[in-house]
FIVEXBA-186757 format. One record per residue (C-alpha): residue number from 0; residue in one letter; x, y, z. Coordinates in Angstrom, 3 decimals, decimal comma. Layout:
BEGIN
<atom i="NUM" aa="a" x="X" y="Y" z="Z"/>
...
***
This chain:
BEGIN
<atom i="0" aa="x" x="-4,903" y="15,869" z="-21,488"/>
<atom i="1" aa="x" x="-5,003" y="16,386" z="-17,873"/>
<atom i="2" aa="x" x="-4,060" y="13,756" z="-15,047"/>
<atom i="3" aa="x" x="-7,372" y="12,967" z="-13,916"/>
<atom i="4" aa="x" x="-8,807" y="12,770" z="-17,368"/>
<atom i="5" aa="x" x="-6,132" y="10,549" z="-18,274"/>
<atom i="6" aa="x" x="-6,718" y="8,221" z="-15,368"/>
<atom i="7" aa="x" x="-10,237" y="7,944" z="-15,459"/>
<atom i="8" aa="x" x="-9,887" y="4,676" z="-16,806"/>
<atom i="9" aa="x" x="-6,640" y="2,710" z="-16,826"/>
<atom i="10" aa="x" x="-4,284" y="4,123" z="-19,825"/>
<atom i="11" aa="x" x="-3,617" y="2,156" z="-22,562"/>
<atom i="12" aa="x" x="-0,150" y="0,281" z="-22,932"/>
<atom i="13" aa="x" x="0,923" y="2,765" z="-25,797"/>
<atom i="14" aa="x" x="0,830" y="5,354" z="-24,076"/>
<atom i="15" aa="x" x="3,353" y="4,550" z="-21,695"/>
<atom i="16" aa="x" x="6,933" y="5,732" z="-21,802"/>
<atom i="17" aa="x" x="9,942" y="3,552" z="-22,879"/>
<atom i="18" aa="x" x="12,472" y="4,254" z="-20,180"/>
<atom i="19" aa="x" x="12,391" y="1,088" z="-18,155"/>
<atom i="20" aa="x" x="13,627" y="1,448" z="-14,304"/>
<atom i="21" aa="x" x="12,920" y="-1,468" z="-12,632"/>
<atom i="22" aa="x" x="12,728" y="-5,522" z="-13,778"/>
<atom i="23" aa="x" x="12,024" y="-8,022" z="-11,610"/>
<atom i="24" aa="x" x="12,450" y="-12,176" z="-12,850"/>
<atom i="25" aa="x" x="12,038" y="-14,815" z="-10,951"/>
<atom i="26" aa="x" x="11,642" y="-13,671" z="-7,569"/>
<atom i="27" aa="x" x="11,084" y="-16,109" z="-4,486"/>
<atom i="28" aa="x" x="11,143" y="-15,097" z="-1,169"/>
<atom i="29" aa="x" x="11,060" y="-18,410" z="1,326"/>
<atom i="30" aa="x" x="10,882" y="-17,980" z="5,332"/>
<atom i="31" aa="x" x="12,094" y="-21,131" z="7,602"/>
<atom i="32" aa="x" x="10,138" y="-21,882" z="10,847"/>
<atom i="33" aa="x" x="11,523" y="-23,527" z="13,427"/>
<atom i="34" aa="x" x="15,359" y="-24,659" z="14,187"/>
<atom i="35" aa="x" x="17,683" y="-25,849" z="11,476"/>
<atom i="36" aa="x" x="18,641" y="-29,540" z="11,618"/>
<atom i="37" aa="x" x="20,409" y="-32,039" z="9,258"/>
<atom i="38" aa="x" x="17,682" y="-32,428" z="7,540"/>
<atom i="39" aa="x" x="16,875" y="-28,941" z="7,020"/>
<atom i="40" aa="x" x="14,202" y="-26,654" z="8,333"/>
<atom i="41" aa="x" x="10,903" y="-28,657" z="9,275"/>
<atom i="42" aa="x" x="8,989" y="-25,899" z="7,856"/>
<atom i="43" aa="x" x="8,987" y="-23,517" z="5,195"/>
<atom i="44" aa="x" x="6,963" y="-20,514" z="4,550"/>
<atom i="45" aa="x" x="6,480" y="-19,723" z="0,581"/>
<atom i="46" aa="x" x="5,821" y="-15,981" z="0,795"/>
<atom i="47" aa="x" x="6,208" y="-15,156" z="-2,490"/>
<atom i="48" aa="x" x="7,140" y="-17,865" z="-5,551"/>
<atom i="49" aa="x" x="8,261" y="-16,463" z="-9,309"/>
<atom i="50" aa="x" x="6,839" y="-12,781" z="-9,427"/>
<atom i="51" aa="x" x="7,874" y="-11,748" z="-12,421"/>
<atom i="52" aa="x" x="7,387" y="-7,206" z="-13,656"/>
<atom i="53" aa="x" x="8,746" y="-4,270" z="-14,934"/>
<atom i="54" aa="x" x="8,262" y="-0,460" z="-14,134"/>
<atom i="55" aa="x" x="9,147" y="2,617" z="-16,285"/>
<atom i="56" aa="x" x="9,060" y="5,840" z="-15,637"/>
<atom i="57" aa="x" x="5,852" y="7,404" z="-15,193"/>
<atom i="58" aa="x" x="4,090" y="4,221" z="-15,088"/>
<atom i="59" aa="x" x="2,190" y="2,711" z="-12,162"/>
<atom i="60" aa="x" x="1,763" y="-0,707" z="-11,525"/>
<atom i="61" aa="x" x="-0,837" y="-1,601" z="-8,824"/>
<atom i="62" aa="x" x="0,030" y="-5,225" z="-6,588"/>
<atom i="63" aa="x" x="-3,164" y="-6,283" z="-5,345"/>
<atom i="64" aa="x" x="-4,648" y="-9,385" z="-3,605"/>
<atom i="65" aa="x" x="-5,172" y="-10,222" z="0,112"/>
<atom i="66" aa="x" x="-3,846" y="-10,086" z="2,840"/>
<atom i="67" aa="x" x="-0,795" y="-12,611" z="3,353"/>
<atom i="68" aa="x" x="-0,742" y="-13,246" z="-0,143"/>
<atom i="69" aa="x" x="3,076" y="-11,650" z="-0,049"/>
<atom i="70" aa="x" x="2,351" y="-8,420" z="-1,568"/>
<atom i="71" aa="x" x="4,201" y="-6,622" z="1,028"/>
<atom i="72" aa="x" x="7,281" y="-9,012" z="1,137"/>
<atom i="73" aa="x" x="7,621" y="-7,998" z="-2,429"/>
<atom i="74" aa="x" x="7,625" y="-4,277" z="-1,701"/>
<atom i="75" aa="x" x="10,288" y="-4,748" z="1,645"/>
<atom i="76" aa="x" x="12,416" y="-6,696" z="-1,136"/>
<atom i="77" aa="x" x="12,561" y="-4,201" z="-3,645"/>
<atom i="78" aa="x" x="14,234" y="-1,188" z="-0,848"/>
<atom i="79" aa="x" x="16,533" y="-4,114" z="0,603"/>
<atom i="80" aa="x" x="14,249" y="-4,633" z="3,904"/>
<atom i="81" aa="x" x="13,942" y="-8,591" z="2,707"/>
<atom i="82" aa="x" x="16,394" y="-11,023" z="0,969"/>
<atom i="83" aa="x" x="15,308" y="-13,136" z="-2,080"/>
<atom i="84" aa="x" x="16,095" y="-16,706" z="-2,355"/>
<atom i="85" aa="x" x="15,851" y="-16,962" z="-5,743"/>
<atom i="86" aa="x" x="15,215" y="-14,540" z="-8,870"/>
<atom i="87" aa="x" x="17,262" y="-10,923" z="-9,586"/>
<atom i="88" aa="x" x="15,822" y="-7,668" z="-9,158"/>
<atom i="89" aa="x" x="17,585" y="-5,038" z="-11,223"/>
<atom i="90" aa="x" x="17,035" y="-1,601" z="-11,124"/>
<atom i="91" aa="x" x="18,672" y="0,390" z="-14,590"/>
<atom i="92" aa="x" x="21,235" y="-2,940" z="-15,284"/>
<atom i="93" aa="x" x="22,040" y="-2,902" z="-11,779"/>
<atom i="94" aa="x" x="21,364" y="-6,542" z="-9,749"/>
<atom i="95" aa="x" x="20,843" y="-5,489" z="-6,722"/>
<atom i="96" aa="x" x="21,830" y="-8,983" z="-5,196"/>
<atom i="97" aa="x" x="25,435" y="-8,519" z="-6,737"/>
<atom i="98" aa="x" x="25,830" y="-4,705" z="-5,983"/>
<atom i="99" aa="x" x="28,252" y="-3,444" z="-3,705"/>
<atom i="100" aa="x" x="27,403" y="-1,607" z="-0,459"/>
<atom i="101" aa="x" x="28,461" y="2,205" z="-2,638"/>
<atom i="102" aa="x" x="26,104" y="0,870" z="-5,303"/>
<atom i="103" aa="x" x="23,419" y="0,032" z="-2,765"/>
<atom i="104" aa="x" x="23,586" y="2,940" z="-0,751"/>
<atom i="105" aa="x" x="23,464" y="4,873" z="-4,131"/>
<atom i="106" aa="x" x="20,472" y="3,137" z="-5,234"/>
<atom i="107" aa="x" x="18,682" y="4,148" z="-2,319"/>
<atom i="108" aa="x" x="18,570" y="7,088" z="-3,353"/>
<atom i="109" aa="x" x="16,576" y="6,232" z="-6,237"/>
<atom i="110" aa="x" x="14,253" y="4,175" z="-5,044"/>
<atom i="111" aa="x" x="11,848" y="5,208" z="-1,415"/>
<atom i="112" aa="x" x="9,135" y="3,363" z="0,460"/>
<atom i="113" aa="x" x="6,285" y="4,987" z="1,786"/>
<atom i="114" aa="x" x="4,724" y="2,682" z="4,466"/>
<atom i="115" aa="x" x="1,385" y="1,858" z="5,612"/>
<atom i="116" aa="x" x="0,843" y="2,960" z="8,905"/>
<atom i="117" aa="x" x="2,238" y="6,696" z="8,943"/>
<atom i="118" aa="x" x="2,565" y="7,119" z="12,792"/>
<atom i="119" aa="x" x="4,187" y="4,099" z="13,137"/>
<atom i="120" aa="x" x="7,185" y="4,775" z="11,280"/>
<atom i="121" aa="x" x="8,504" y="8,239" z="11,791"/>
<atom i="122" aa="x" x="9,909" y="8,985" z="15,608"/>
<atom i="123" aa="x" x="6,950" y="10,731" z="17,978"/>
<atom i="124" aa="x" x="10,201" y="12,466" z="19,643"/>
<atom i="125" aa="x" x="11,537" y="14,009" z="16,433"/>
<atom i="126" aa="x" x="9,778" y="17,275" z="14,978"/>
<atom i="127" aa="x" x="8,973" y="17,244" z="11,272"/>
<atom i="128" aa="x" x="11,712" y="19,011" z="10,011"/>
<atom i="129" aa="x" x="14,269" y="16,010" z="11,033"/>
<atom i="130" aa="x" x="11,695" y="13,665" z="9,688"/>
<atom i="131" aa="x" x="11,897" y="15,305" z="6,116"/>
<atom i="132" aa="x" x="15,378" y="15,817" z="6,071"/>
<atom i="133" aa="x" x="16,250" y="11,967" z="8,075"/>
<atom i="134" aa="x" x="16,962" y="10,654" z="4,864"/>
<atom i="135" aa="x" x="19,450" y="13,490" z="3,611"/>
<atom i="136" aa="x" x="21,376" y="13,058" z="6,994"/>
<atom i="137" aa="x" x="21,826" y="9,313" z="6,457"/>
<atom i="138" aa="x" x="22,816" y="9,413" z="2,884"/>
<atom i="139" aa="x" x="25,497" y="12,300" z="4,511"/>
<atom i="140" aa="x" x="24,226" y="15,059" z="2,003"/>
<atom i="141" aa="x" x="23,827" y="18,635" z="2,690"/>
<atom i="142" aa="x" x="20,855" y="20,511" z="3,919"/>
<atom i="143" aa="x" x="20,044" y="23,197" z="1,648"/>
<atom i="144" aa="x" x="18,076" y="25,983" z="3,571"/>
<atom i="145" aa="x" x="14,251" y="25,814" z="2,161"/>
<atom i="146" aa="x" x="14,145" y="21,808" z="1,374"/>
<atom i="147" aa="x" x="12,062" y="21,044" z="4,814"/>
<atom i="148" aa="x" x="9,668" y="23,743" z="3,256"/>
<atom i="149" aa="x" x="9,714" y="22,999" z="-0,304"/>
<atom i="150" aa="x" x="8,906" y="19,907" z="0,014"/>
<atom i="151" aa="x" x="5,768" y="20,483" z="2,902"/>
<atom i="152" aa="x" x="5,072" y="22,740" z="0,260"/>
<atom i="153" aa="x" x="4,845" y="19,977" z="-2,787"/>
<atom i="154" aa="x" x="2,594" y="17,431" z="-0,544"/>
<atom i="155" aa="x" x="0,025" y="19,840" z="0,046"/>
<atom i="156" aa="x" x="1,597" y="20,871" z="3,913"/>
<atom i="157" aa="x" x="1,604" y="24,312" z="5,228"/>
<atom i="158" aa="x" x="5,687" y="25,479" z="5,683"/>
<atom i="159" aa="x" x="4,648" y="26,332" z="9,369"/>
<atom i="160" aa="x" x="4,143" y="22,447" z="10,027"/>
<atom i="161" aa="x" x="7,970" y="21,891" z="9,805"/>
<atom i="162" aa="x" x="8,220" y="22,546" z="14,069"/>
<atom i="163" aa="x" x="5,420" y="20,540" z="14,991"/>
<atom i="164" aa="x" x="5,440" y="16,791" z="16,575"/>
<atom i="165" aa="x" x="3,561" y="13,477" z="14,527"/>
<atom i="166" aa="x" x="0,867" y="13,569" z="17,298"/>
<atom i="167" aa="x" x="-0,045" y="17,118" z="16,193"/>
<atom i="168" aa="x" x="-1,349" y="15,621" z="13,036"/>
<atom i="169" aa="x" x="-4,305" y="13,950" z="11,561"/>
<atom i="170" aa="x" x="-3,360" y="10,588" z="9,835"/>
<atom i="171" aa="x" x="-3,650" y="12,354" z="6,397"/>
<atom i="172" aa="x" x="-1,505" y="15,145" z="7,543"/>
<atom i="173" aa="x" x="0,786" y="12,298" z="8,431"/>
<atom i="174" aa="x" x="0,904" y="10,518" z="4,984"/>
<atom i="175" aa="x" x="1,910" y="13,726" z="3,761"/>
<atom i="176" aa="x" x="4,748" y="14,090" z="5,599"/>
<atom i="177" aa="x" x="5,599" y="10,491" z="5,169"/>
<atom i="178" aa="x" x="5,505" y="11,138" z="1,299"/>
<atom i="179" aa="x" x="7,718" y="14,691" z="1,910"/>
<atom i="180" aa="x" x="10,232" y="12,828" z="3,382"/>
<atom i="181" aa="x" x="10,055" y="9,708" z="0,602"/>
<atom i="182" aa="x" x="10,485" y="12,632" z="-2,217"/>
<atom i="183" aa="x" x="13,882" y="14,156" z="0,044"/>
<atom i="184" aa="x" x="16,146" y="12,416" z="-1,743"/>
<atom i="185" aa="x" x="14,640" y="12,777" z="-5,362"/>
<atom i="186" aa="x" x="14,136" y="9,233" z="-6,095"/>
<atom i="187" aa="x" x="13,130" y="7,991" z="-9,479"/>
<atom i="188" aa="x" x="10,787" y="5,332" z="-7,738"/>
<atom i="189" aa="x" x="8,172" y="4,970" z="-4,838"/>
<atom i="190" aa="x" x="6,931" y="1,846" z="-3,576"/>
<atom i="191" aa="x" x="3,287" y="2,764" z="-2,219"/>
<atom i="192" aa="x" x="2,683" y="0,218" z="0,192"/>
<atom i="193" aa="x" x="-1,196" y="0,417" z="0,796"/>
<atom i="194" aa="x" x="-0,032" y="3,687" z="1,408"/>
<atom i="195" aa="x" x="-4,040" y="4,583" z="2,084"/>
<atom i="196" aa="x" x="-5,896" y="1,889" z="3,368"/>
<atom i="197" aa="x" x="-5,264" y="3,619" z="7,384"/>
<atom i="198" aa="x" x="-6,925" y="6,437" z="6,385"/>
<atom i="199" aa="x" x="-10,624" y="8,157" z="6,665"/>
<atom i="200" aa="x" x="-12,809" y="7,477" z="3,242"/>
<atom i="201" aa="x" x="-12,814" y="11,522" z="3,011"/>
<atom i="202" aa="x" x="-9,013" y="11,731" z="2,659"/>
<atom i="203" aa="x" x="-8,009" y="8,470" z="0,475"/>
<atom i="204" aa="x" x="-9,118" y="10,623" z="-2,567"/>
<atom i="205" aa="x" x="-6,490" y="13,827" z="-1,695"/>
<atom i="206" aa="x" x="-4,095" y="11,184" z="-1,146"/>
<atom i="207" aa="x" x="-4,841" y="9,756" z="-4,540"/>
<atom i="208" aa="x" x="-4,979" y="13,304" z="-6,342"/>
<atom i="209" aa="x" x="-1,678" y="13,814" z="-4,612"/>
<atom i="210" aa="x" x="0,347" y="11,470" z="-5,865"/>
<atom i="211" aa="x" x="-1,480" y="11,561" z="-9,476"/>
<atom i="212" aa="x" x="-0,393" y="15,702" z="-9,219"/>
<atom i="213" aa="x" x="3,317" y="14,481" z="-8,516"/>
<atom i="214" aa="x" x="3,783" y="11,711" z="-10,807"/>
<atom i="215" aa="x" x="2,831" y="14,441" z="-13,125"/>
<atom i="216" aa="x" x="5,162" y="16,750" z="-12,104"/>
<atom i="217" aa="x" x="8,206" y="14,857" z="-11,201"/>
<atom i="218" aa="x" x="7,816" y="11,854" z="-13,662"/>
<atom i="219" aa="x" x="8,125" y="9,429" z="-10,773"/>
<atom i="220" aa="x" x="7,126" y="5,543" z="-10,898"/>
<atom i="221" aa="x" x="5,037" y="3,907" z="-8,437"/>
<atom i="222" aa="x" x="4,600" y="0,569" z="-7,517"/>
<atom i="223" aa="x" x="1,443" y="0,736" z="-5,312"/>
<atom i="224" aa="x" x="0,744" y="-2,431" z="-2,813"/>
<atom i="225" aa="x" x="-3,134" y="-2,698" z="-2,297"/>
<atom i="226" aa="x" x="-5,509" y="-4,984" z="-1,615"/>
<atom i="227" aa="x" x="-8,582" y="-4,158" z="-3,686"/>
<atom i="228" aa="x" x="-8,569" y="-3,983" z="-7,112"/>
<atom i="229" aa="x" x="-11,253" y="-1,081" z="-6,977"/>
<atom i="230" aa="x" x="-8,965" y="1,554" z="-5,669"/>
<atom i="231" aa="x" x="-6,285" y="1,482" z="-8,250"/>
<atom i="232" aa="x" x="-8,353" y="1,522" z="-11,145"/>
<atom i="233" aa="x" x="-8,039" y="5,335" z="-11,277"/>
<atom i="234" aa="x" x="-3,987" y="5,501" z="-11,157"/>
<atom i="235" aa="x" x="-2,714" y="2,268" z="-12,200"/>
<atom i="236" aa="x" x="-1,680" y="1,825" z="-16,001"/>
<atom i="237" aa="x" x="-1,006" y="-2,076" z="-15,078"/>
<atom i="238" aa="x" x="-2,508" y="-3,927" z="-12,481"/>
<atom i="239" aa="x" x="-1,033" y="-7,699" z="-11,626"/>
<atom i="240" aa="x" x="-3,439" y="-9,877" z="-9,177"/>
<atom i="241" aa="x" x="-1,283" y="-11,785" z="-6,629"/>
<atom i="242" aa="x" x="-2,318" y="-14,590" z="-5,101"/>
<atom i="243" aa="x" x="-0,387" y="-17,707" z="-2,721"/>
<atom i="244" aa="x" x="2,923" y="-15,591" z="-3,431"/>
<atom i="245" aa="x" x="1,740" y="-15,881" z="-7,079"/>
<atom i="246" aa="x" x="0,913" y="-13,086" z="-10,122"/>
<atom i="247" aa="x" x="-1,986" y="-15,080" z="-11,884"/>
<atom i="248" aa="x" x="-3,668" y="-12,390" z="-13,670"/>
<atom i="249" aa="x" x="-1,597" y="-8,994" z="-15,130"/>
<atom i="250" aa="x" x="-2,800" y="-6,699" z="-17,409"/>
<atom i="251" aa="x" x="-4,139" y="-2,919" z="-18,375"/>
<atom i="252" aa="x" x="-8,031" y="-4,677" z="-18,346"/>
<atom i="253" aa="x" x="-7,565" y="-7,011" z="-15,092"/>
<atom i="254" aa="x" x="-10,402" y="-4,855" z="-13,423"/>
<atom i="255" aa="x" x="-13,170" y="-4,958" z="-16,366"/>
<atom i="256" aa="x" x="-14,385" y="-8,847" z="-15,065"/>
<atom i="257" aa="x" x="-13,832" y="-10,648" z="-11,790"/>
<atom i="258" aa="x" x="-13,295" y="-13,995" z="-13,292"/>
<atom i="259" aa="x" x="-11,048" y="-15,224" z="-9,971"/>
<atom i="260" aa="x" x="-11,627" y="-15,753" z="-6,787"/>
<atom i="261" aa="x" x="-8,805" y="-13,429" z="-5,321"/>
<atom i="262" aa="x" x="-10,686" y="-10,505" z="-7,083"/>
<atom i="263" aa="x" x="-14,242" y="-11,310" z="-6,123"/>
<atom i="264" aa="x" x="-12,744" y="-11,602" z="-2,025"/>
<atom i="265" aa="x" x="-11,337" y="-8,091" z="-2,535"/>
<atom i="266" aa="x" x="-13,491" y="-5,307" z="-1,341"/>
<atom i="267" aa="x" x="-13,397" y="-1,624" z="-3,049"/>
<atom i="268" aa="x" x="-13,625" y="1,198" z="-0,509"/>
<atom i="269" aa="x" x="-11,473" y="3,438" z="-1,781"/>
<atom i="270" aa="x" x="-13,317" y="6,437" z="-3,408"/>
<atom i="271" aa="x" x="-12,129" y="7,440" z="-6,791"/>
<atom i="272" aa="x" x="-9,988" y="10,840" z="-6,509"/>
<atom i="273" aa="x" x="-12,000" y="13,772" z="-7,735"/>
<atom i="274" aa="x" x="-10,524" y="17,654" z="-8,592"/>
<atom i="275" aa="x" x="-13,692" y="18,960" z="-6,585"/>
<atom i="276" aa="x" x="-16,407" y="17,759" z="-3,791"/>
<atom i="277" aa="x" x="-19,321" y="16,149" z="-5,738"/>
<atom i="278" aa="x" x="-21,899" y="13,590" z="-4,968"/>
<atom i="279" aa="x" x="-21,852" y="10,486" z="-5,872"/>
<atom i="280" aa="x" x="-23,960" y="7,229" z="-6,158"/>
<atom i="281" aa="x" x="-23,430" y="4,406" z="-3,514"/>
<atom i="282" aa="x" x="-22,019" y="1,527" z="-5,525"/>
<atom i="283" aa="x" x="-23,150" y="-1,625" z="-4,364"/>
<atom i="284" aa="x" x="-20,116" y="-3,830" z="-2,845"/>
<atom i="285" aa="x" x="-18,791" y="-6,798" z="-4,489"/>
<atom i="286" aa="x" x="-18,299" y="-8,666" z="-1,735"/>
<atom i="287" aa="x" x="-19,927" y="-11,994" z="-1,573"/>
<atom i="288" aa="x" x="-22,098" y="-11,735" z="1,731"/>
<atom i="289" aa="x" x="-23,308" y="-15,290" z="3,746"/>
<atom i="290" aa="x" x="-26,913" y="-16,090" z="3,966"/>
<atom i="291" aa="x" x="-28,311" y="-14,601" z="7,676"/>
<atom i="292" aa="x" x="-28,401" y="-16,565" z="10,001"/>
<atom i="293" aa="x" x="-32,333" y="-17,763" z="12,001"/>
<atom i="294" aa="x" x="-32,982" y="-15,867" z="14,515"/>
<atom i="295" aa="x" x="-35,899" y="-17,495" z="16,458"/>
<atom i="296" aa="x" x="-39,405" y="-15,486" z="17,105"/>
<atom i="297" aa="x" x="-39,641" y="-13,077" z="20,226"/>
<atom i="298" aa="x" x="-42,200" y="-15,169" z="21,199"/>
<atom i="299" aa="x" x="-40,601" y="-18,551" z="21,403"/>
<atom i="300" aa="x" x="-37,259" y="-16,827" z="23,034"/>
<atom i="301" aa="x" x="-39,626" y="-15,309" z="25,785"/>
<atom i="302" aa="x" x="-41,493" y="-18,718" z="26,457"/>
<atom i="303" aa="x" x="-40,203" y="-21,387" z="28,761"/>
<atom i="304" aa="x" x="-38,953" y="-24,683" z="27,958"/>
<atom i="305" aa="x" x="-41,337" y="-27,685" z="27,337"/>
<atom i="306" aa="x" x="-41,558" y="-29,046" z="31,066"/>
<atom i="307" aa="x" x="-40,228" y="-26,836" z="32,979"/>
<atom i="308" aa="x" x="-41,722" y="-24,168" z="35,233"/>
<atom i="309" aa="x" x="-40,984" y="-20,378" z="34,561"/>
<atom i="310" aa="x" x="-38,228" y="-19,212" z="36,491"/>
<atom i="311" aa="x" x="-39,049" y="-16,709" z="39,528"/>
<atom i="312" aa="x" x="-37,313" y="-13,965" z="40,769"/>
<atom i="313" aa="x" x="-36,166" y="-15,043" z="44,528"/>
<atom i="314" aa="x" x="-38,468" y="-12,820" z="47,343"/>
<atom i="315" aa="x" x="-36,326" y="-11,190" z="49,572"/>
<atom i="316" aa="x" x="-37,450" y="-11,204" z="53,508"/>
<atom i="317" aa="x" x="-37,015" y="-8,180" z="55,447"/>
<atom i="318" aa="x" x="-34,340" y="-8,799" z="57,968"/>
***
């Protein structure tokens, strides 16, 4: 069975493999505002409050909900960009709050971000062949001669694009290259965050097929930050619904009813990946829409108000 056949719908639990990579418990992620007194802070900011998942190999698990709901927080937390407060995140028996800095820096190596906005966070001064091989310079590993190409190669790039600048690109080119450099240090796990909600309609589905084709091919695990439900239905073996820094709905079968409110408010216009071009019918959105407003007749906009006299355009005299 094929990729896309198998993700036409979300897979069935059994069907997932045993090796288990990643387990988070417990994990809270507060923000202070304001200035510390003896007292404390006047004002704390509850980004995210007892998510609890795991992710195997293979398997993607799809974190979606709103905006602000602390989806995002989550992802930064997994790759060390955010601190918990409470809660452990452990990654093969390894808690990454009581790893040392060898183990840490070891770790990410298995486990890469791929961010949102793809011009925004690769250097516009750097060509792409130091943004694909950034990661193997910081890490202090060796260049082999053909990576920068190989790996233009796996995302779909031409091996000519390795000399080129970011603003020679479209924003799908640019995801690419994003993902090239995420896959330069052969990392077990991605964290997708909303890795295609700043693109075109027309190239969300490559992107999609993309990383279906290399989950398939180099047994990677995603954890892919969203925030419609719609989107993910075509990749996603488990989907968990966050809301208010919150999971309150997980499952294979989240996306069959919109029972909540945090999945009626999300929209779906992602288009599901296809192998070829093909038409398809317009689904009508989900989205709740607010009566229209009154508008008032031509007529009564055009007449003048009850007692008093229609305005007059001023005659000018020649001087």
């Amino acid at each position: 069975m094929t990729q896309s056949q198998q993700y036409g719908a979300v897979a069935e639990p059994g069907v997932l493999p045993e090796e288990e990579l990643l387990r988070v418990e417990g994990l809270t992620i507060h923000f202070p505002l304001g200035r510390r007194t003896r007292h404390g802070y006047a004002e704390i900011v509850h980004a995210v409050d007892g998510v609890d998942f795991t992710l195997a190999r293979g398997q993607t698990v799809a974190l979606v909900g709103e905006s602000g709901c602390g989806k995002s927080t989550v992802a930064r937390a997994l790759v060390g960009l955010a601190r918990p407060t409470a809660g452990t995140i452990t990654y093969r028996g390894t808690d990454l709050a009581r790893a040392s800095r060898a183990e840490l820096r070891a770790l990410r190596r298995e486990v890469q971000i791929v961010f949102q906005d793809p011009f925004a966070a690769v250097n516009p001064r750097m060509r792409v062949r130091d943004i694909v091989t950034e990661p193997l310079r910081v890490q202090g590993l060796p260049r082999e001669n053909g990576v920068v190409e190989r790996l233009l190669e796996l995302v779909g790039l031409d091996a000519a694009h390795a000399d080129r600048f970011p603003h020679e690109f479209s924003g799908g080119q640019m995801q690419r290259i994003g993902i090239a450099r995420a896959l330069a240090l052969e990392p077990r796990v991605l964290v997708l965050d909303e890795p295609i909600s700043a693109l075109d309609v027309s190239i969300q589905a490559q992107i999609i097929n993309l990383l279906m084709d290399l989950q398939d091919e180099l047994g990677l695990a995603y954890l892919l930050i969203a925030h419609d439900v719609a989107g993910v239905r075509a990749i996603s073996h488990r989907v968990l619904v966050m809301y208010l820094g919150k999971i309150v709905e997980s499952g294979p079968d989240v996306l069959s009813e919109p029972a909540i409110r945090t999945r009626r408010r999300c929209s779906a216009p992602y288009p599901p990946p296809t192998s070829a071009p093909a038409t398809t019918e317009r689904r009508s959105s989900s989205r709740a829409t607010c009566p229209a407003r009154p508008t008032r007749p031509a007529a009564a906009a055009s007449a003048p108000a009850a007692g008093r006299p229609p305005r007059s355009a001023p005659s000018r005299s020649p001087s």
